[in-house]
C-alpha positions as CSV (number, residue, x, y, z in Angstrom):
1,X,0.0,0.0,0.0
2,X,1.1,3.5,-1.0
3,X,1.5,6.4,0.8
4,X,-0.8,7.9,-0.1
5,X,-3.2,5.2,0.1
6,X,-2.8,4.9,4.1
7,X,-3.2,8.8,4.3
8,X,-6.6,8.2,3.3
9,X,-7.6,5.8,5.4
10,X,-6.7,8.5,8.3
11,X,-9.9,10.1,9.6
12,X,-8.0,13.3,11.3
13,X,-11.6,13.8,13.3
14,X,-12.0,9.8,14.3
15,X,-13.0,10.0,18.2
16,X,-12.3,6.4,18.4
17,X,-9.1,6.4,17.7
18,X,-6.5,9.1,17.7
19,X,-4.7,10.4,14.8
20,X,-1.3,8.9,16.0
21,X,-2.7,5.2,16.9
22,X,-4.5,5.2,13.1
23,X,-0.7,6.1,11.7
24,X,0.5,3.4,13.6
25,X,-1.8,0.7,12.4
26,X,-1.3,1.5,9.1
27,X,2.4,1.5,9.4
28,X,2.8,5.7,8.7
29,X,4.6,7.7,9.7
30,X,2.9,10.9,11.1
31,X,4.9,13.4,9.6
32,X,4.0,12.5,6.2
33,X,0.1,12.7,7.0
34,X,0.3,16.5,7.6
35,X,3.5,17.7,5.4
36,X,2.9,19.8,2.6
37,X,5.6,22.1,0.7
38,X,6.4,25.7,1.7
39,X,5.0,27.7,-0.2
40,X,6.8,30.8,-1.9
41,X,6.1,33.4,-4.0
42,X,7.1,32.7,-8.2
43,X,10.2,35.3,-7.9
44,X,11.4,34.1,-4.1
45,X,11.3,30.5,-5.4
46,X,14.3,31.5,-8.2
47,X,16.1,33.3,-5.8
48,X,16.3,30.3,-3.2
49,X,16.7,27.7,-6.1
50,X,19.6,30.2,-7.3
51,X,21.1,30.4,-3.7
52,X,20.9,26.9,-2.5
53,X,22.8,26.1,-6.2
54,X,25.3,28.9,-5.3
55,X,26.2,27.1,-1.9
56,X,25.9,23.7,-3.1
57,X,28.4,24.2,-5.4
58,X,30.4,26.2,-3.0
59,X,29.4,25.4,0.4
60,X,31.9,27.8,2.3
61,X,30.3,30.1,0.7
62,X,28.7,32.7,3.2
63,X,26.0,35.1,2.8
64,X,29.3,37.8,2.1
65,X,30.0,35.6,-0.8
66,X,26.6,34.4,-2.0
67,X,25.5,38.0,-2.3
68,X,28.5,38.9,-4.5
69,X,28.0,36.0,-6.7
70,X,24.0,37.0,-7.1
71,X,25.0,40.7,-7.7
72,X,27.6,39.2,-10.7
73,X,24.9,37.6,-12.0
74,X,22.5,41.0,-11.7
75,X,20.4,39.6,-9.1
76,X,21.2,42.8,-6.9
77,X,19.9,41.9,-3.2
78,X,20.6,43.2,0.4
79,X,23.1,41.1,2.6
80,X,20.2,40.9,5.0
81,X,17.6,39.0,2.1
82,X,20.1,36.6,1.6
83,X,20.6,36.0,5.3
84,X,17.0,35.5,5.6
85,X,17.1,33.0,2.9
86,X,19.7,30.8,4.1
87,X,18.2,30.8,7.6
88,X,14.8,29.9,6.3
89,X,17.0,26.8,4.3
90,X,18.8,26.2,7.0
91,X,22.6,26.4,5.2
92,X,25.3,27.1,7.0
93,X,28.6,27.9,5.9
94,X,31.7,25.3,6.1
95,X,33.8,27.7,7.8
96,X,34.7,28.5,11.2
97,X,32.5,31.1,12.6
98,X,30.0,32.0,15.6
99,X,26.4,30.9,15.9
100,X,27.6,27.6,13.5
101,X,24.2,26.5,14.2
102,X,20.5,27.4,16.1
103,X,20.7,26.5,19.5
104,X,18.2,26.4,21.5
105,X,19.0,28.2,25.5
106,X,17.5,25.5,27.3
107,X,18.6,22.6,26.1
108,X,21.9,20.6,26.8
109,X,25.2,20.6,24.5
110,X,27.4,17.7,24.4
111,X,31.0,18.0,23.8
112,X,32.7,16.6,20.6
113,X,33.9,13.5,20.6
114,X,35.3,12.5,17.3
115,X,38.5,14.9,17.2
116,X,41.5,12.5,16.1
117,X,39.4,9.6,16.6
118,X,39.8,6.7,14.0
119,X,36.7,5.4,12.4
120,X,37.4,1.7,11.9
121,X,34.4,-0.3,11.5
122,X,29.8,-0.1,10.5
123,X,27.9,1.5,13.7
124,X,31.4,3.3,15.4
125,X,29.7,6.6,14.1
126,X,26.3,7.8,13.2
127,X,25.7,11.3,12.4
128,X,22.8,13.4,11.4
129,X,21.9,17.1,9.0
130,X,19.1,18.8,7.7
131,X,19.3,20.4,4.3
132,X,16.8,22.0,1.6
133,X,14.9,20.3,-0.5
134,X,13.4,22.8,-3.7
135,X,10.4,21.7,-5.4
136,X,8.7,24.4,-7.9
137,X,6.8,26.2,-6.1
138,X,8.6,25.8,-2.4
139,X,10.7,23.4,-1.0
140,X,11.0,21.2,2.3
141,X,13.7,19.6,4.7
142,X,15.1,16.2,4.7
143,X,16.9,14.8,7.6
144,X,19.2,11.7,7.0
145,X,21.4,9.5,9.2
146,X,24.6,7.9,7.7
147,X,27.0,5.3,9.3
148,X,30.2,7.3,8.6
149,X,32.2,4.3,8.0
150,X,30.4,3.0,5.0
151,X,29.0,5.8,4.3
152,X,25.3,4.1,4.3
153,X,22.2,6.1,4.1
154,X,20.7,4.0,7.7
155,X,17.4,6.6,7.4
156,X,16.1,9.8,6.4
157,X,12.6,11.6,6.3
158,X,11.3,14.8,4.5
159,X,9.1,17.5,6.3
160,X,7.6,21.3,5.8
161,X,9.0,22.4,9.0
162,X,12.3,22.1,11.0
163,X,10.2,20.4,14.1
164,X,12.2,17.5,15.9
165,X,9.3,15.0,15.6
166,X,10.5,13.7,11.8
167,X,14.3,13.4,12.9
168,X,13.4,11.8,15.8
169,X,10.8,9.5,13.4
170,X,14.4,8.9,10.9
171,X,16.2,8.4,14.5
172,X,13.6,5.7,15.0
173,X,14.0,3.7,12.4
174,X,17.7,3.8,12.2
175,X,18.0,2.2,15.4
176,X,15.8,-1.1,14.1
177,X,18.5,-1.7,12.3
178,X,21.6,-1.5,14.5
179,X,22.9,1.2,17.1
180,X,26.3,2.8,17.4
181,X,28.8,3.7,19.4
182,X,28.8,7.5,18.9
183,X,26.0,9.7,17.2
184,X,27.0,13.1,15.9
185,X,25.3,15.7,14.9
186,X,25.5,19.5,15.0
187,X,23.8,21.7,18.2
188,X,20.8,22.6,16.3
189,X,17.5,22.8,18.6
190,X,15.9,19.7,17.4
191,X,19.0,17.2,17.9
192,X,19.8,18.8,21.0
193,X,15.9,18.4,22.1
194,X,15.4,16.0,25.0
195,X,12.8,14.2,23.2
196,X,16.0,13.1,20.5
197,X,18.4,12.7,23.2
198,X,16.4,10.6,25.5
199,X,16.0,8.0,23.0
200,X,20.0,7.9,22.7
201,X,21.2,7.6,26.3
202,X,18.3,5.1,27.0
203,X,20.4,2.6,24.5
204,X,23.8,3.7,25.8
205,X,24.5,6.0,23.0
206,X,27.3,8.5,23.5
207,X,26.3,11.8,21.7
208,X,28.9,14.1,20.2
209,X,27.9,17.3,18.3
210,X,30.2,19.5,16.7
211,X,32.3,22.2,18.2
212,X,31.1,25.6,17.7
213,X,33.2,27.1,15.0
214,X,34.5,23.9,14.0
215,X,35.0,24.0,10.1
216,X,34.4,20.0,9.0
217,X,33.2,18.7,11.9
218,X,30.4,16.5,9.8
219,X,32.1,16.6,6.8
220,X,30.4,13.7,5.3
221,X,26.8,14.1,5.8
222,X,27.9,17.4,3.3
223,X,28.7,15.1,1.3
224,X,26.2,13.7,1.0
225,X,23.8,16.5,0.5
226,X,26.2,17.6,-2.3
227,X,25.3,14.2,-4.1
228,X,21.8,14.1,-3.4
229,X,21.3,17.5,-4.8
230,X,23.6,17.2,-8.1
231,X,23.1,13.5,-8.9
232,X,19.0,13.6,-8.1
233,X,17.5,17.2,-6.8
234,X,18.9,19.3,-9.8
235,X,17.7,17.3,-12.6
236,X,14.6,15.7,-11.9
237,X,13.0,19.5,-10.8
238,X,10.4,17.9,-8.6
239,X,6.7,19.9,-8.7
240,X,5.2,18.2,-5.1
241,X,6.1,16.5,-2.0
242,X,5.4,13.5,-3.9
243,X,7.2,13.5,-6.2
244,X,10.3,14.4,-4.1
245,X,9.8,11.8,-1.9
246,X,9.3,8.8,-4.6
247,X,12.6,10.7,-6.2
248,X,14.7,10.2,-3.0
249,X,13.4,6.8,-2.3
250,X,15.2,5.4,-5.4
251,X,17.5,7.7,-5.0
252,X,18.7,6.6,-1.4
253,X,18.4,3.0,-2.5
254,X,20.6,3.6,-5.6
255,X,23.2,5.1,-3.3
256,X,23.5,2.4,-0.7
257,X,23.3,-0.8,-3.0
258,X,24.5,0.3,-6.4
259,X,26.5,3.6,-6.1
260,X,30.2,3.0,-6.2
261,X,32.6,5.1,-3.9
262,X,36.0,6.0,-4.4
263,X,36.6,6.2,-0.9
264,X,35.6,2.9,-0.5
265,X,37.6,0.6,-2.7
266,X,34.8,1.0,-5.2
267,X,32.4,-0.8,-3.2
268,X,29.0,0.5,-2.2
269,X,28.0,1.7,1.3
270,X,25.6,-1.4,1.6
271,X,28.6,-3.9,1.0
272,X,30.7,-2.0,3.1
273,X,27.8,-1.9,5.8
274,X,26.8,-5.3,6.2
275,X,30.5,-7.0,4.5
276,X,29.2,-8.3,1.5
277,X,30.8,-8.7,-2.0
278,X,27.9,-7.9,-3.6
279,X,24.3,-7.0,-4.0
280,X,21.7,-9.2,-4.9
281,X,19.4,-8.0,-7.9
């Protein structure tokens, strides 16, 4: 059954059964009951297309930079629109600076432990990120957990809005399939949120986020994103939330089981995972 089947077998006004119970017999996730693209005006969707292109391309590119390469290109803009834009995206600059991400007062920040450390084996390391994802006429977030050894794609879930509840769904599901050592992520309110970290430290996790002002800290969930986004985003041009999330469903299984990495040996991240020669058809 699609998903968009069991979304209409939801009855949001059932007073039988609530709305998170139906999801749950129906095997959905609740996230993608409610999700719908942002919505932006014709002209504000070229401008963040053209941005999130400009710092995918170059991502220590900072709103300095981005506006310069705009104005070369006579999109003349303030410093401060372009500020607004990436904040609304989410991007941050791979550079050392203050306020590396949006943390939240009240919530705890755990130290960094990966610094020197030797990655040596599937589940050492998990880490997390949230990047953009444009559609035509707006855009949404995707959230995506990768085992940094092989490089495998363990989760990942698309929403409208940067709440905690879909990366701790994509936390969720990760953790049916194994659990590491370390999870890393960045301090950004909704990792940092004790409804995330409780699930962690109930199975032992240690938690690591990066360093404020630490340049490469999680250097290869960009990576990723920079694949996703040239190799799938950019030329399929999704229109709806659909679409973009039957896109990156092949997508994410084309880049665990058949996507070949230089980094490893030539081998995909699911033979590298699970220590297989190859993948069955």
């Amino acid at each position: 059954m699609s998903v968009d089947e069991k979304k209409r077998l939801i009855e949001v006004d059932n007073k039988g059964l609530s709305v998170r119970r139906q999801c749950e017999l129906v095997g959905l996730n609740r996230s993608n009951l409610y999700y719908e693209p942002v919505a932006v005006r014709d002209g504000a969707v070229r401008f963040t297309h053209r941005v999130d292109e400009i710092f995918t391309e170059c991502p220590f590119y900072g709103s300095r930079r981005i506006q310069e390469a705009l104005g070369r290109e006579g999109i003349c803009v303030g410093r401060e629109r372009v500020q607004r834009c990436m904040r609304l995206m989410g991007l941050r600059a791979i550079y050392p600076k203050r306020n590396l991400s949006k943390r939240h007062p009240g919530h705890k920040i755990y130290p960094y432990l990966l610094r020197d450390r030797k990655i040596t084996h599937p589940n050492q390391v998990w880490a997390t990120d949230i990047t953009y994802i444009r559609l035509r006429q707006g855009f949404v977030y995707l959230v995506a957990i990768l085992d940094w050894y092989s490089r495998y794609v363990l989760s990942w879930r698309i929403s409208n809005t940067l709440d905690v509840s879909f990366c701790r769904e994509a936390l969720e599901e990760a953790l049916e399939k194994g659990s590491p050592e370390i999870f890393n992520s960045d301090q950004g309110s909704q990792f940092t949120s004790d409804e995330f970290t409780r699930i962690l430290l109930s199975k032992e996790i240690a938690i690591s986020m990066d360093g404020r002002g630490r340049a490469f800290d999680n250097i290869f969930t960009e990576r990723l994103w920079r694949s996703v986004k040239y190799e799938e985003v950019y030329l399929k041009d999704y229109q709806v939330c659909r679409e973009a999330r039957e896109g990156l469903e092949k997508y994410f299984l084309f880049y665990n089981t058949r996507r070949y990495h230089q980094s490893l040996e030539y081998k995909t991240p699911y033979e590298v995972h699970f220590g297989v020669s190859s993948v069955s058809k």
